[in-house]
C-alpha positions in Angstrom: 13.8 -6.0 10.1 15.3 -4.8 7.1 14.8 -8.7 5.9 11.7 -8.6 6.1 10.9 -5.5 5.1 12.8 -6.3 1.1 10.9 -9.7 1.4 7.6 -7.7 1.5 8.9 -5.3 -1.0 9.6 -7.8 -3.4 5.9 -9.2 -2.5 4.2 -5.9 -3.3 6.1 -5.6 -6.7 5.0 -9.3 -8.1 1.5 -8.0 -6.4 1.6 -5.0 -8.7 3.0 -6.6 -11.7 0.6 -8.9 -11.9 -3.0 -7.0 -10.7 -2.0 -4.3 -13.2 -1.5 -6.8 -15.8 -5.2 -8.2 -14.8 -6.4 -5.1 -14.7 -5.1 -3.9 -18.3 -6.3 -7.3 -19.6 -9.9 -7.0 -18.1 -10.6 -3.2 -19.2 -9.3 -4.3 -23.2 -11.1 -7.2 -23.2 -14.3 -5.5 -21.6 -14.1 -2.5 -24.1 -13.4 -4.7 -26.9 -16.5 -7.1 -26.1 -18.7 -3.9 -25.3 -18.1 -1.8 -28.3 -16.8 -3.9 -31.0 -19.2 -7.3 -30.2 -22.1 -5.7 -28.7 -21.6 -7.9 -25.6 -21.1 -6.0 -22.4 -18.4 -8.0 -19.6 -21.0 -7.7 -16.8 -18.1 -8.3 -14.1 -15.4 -6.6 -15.7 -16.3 -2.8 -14.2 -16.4 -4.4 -10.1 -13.1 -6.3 -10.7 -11.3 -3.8 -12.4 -12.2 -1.0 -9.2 -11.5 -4.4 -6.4 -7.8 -4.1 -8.1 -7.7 -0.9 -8.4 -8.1 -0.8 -4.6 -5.2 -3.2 -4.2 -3.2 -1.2 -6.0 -3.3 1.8 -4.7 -2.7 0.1 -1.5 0.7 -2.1 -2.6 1.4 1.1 -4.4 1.3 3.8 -1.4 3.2 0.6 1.2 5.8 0.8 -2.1 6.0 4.3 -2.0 6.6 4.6 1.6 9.1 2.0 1.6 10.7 4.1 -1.2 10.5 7.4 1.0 9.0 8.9 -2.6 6.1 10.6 -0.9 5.6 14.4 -1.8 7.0 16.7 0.8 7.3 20.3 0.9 10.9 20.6 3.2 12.4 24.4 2.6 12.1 24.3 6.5 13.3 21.0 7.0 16.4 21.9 4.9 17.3 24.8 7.3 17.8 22.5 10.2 20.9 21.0 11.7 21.7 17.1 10.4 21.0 16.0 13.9 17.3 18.1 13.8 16.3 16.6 11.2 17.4 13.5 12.2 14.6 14.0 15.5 12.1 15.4 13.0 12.3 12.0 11.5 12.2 10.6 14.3 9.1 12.5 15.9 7.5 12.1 12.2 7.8 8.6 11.6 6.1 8.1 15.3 3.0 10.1 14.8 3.2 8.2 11.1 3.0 4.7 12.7 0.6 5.4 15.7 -1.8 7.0 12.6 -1.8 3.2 10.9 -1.5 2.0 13.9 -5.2 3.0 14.8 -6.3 2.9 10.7 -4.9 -1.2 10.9 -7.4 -1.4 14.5 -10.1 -0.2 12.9 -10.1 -1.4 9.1 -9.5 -5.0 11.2 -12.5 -4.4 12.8 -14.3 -3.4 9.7 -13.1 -6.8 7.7 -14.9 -8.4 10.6 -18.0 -6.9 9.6 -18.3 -7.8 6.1 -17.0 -11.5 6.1 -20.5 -12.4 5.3 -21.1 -10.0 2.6 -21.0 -10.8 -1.1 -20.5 -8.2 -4.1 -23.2 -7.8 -6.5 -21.9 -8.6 -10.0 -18.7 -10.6 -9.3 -20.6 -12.7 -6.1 -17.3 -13.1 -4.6 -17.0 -12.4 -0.3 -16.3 -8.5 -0.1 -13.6 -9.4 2.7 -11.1 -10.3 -0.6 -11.2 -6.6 -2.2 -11.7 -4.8 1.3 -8.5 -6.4 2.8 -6.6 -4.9 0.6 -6.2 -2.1 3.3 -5.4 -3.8 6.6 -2.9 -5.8 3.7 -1.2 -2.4 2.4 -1.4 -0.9 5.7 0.6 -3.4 7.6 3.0 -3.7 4.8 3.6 0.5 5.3 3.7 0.0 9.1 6.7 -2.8 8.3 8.2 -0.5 6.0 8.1 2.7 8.6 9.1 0.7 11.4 12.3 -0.4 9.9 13.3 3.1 8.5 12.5 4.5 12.0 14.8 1.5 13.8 17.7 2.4 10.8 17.7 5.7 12.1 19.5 4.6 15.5 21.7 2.3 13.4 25.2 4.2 13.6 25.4 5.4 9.7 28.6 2.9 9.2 26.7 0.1 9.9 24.2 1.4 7.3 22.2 3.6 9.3 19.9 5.2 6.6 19.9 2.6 4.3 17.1 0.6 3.2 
């Protein structure tokens, strides 16, 4: 599990690396043709919010992977190693039922607009839009394997990831 879940990782960095790359590119270029040649990039406003959208999905399955989510914990922090060790536990369930149910549905929705095409770009809307059922099944990876490291004895690496 924890394979796989460093394969996806380094995945969702080249991912990043690249569509923010793109998407610096397109927003220079487009500003540069718009105000300085009088020559609007039609395209260049849809592409740069489709990666956007990709981003902030790579970037929140990075950021759980990463555990770097905000948390407010001065309770958390009063309990016993082995509470907070079942608070994790109990958390990271809800957490995966909750994309567990958001993966069904945005599934279902990415059925619905295979046909569709977007207006400027003319490309099929299923490319920007599965950029969630993408980012949430990389965080459900991500989850699972801190959740199945938690019952990993801790000299075998138990909370590592």
């Amino acid at each position: 599990m924890n394979k796989l879940s460093s394969w996806i990782e380094t995945l969702e960095k080249v991912m990043a690396m690249i569509l923010i790359a793109a998407m610096t590119i397109i927003i220079a270029v487009a500003v540069v043709f718009r105000y300085f040649l009088n020559a609007p990039i039609y395209w260049a406003n849809e592409a740069s919010i489709f990666i956007m959208a990709w981003i902030t999905f790579i970037g929140g399955s990075l950021g759980l992977k990463y555990k770097s989510q905000a948390s407010v914990t001065f309770l958390v922090d009063r309990l016993s190693e082995k509470g907070r060790k079942y608070l994790e536990i109990v958390s990271y369930v809800i957490i995966l039922a909750f994309i567990a149910i958001l993966l069904y549905l945005s599934y279902e929705w990415l059925i619905t607009v295979l046909n569709q095409k977007s207006s400027t770009m003319r490309i099929p809307m299923w490319i920007p839009y599965a950029s969630v059922p993408v980012g949430l099944s990389f965080a459900f990876i991500h989850l699972l394997t801190h959740l199945v490291n938690l019952f990993k004895p801790k000299e075998q690496g138990g909370q590592t990831t």
